[in-house]
Rosetta silent file (secondary structure, phi, psi, omega in degrees, C-alpha in Angstrom):
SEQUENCE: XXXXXXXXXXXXXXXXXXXXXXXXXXXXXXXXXXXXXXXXXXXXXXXXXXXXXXXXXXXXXXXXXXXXXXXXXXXXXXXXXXXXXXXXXXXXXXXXXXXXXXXXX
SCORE:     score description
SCORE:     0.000 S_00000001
   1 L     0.000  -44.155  165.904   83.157  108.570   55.403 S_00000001
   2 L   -35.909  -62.822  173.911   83.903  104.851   56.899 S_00000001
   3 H   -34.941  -50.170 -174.266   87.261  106.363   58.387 S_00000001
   4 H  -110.831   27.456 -160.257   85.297  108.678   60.297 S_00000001
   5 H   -93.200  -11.666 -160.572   82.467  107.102   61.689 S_00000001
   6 H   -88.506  -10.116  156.308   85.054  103.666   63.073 S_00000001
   7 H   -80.375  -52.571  165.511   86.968  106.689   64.407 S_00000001
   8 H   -17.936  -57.223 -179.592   84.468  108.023   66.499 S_00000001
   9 H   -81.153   -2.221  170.919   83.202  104.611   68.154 S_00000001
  10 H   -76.886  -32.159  171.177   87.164  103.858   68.708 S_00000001
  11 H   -63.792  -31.904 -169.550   87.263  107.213   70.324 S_00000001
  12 H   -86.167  -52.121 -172.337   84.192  106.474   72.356 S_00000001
  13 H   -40.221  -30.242  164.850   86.016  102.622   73.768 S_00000001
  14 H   -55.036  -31.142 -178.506   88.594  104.938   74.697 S_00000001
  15 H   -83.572  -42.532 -166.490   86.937  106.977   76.941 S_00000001
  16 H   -63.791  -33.250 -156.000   84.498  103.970   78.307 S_00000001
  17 H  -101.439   21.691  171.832   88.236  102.012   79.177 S_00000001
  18 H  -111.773  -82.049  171.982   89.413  105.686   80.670 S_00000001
  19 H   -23.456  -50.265 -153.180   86.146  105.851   82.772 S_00000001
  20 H   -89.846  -19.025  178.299   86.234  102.154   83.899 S_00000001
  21 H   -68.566  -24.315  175.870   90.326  102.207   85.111 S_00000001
  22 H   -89.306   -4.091 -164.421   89.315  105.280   87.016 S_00000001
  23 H   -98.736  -24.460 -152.552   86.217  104.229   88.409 S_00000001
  24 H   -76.472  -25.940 -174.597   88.431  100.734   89.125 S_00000001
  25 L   -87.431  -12.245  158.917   91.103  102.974   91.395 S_00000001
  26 L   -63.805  -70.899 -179.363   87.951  104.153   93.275 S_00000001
  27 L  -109.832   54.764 -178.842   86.616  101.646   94.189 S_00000001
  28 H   -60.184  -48.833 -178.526   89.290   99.017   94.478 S_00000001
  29 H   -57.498  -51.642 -179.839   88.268   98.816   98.107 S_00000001
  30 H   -61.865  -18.426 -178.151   84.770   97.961   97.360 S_00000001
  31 L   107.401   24.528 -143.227   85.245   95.136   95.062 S_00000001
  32 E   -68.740  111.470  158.346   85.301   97.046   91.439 S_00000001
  33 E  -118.565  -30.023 -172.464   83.855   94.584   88.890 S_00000001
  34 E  -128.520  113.124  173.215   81.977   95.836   85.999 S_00000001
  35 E  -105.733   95.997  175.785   81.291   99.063   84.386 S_00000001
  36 E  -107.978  148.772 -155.733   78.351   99.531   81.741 S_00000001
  37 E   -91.661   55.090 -137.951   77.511  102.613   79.868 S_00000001
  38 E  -108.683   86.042 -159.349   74.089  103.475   79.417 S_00000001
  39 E   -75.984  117.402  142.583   73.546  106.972   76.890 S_00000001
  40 E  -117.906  124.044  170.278   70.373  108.881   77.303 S_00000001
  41 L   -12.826  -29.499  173.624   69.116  112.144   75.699 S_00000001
  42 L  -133.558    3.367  177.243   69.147  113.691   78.659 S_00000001
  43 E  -157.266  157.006  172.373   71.233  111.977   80.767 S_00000001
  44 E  -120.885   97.225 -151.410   74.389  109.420   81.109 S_00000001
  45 E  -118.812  135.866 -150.591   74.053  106.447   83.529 S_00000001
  46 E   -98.474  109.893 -177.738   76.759  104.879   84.834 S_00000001
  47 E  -121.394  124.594 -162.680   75.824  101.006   86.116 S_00000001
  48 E  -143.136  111.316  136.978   79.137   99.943   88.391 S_00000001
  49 E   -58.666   92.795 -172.522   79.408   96.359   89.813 S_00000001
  50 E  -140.659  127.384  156.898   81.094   95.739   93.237 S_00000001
  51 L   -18.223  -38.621  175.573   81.061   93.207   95.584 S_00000001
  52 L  -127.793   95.995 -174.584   80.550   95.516   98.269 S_00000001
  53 H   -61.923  -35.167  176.949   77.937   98.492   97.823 S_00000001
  54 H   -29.994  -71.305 -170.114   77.962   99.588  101.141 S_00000001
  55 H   -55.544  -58.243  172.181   81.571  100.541  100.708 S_00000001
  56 H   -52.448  -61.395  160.436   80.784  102.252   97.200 S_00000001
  57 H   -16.923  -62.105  174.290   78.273  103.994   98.389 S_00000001
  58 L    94.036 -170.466  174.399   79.798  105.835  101.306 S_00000001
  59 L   -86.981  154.630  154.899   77.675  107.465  104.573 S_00000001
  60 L    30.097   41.673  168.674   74.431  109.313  103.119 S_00000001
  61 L    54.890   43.475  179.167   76.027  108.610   99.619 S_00000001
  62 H   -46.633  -59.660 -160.296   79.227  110.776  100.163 S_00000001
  63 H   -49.873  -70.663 -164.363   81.351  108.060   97.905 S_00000001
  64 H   -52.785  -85.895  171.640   78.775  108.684   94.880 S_00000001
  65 H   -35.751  -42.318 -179.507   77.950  112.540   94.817 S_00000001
  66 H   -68.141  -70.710  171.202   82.055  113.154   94.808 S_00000001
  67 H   -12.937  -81.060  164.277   82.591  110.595   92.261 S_00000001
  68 H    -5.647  -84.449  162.131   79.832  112.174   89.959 S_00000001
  69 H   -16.474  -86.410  172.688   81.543  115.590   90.516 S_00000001
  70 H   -35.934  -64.463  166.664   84.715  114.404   89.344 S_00000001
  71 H   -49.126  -20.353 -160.548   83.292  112.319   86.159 S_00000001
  72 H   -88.083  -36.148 -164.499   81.416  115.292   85.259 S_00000001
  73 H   -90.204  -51.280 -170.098   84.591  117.578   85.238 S_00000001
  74 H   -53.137  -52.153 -164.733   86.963  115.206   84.493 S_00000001
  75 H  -108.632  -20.892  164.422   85.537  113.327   81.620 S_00000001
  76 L    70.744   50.308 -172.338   83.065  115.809   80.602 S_00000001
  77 L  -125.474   90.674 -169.669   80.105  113.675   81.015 S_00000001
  78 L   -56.730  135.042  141.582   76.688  115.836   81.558 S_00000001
  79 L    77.195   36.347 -162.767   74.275  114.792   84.062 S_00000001
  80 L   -92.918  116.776  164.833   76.053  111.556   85.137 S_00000001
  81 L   -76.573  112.932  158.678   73.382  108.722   87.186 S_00000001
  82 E  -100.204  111.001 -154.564   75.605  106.613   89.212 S_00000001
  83 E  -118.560  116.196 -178.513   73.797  103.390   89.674 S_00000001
  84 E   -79.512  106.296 -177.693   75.618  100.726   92.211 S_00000001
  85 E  -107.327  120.088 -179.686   74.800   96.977   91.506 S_00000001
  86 L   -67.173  144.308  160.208   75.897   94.042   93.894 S_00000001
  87 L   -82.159  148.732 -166.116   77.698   91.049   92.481 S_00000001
  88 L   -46.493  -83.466 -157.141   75.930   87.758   92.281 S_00000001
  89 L  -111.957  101.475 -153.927   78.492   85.609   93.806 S_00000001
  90 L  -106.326  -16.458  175.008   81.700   87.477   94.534 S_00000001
  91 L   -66.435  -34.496  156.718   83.510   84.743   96.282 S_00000001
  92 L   -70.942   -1.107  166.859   83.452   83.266   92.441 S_00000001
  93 L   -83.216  122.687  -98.838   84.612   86.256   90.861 S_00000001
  94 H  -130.036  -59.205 -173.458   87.464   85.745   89.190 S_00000001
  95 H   -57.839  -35.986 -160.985   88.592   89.901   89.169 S_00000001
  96 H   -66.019  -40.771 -168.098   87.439   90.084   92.909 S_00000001
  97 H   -44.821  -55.537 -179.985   89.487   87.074   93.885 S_00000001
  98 H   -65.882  -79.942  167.476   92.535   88.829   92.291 S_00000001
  99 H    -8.303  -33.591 -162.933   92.283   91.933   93.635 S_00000001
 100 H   -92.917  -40.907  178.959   91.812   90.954   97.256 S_00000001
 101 H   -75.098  -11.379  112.034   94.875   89.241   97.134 S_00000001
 102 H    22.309  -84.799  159.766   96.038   92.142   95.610 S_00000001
 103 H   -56.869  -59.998  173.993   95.469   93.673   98.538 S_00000001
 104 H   -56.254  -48.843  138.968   96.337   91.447  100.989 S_00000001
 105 L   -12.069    0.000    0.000  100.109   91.507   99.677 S_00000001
């Protein structure tokens, strides 16, 4: 009975660390820092950190609404709330830092 409940939440880390490398190749432009995972009865909302929201976002929330789309089919995630949160200090982020130079390269 142990066996199957520690498979199940190993099974779920899998999926959360599936979600956040793909959400990370999205928005790699944007500053991709954080993902958290937030389960409701009726819905599953998605809280994504990035330096630059703007950028996440898209025009008239293009970026978001595709995204969604994609998590819902891809990952098989009803209903998905995609909620964009700026980082405090991003110049001080340790992930952002790497990435931009990353980039710059």
């Amino acid at each position: 009975m142990i066996n199957l409940i520690e498979k199940y939440f190993v099974k779920l880390a899998f999926r959360k660390l599936e979600l956040e490398k793909f959400l990370e190749k999205h928005f790699s432009r944007a500053g991709f820092n954080s993902l958290s995972v937030i389960r409701n009865p009726m819905s599953t909302r998605l809280v994504v950190s990035v330096a630059k929201p703007g950028i996440a976002i898209g025009y008239s929330g293009k970026n978001i609404k595709t995204i969604g789309q994609t998590i819902e089919d891809k990952f098989g995630i009803k209903n998905p709330h995609i909620e964009i949160r700026s980082v405090d200090d991003p110049e001080y982020n340790v992930k952002f830092i790497a990435q931009n130079m990353v980039n710059d390269l």
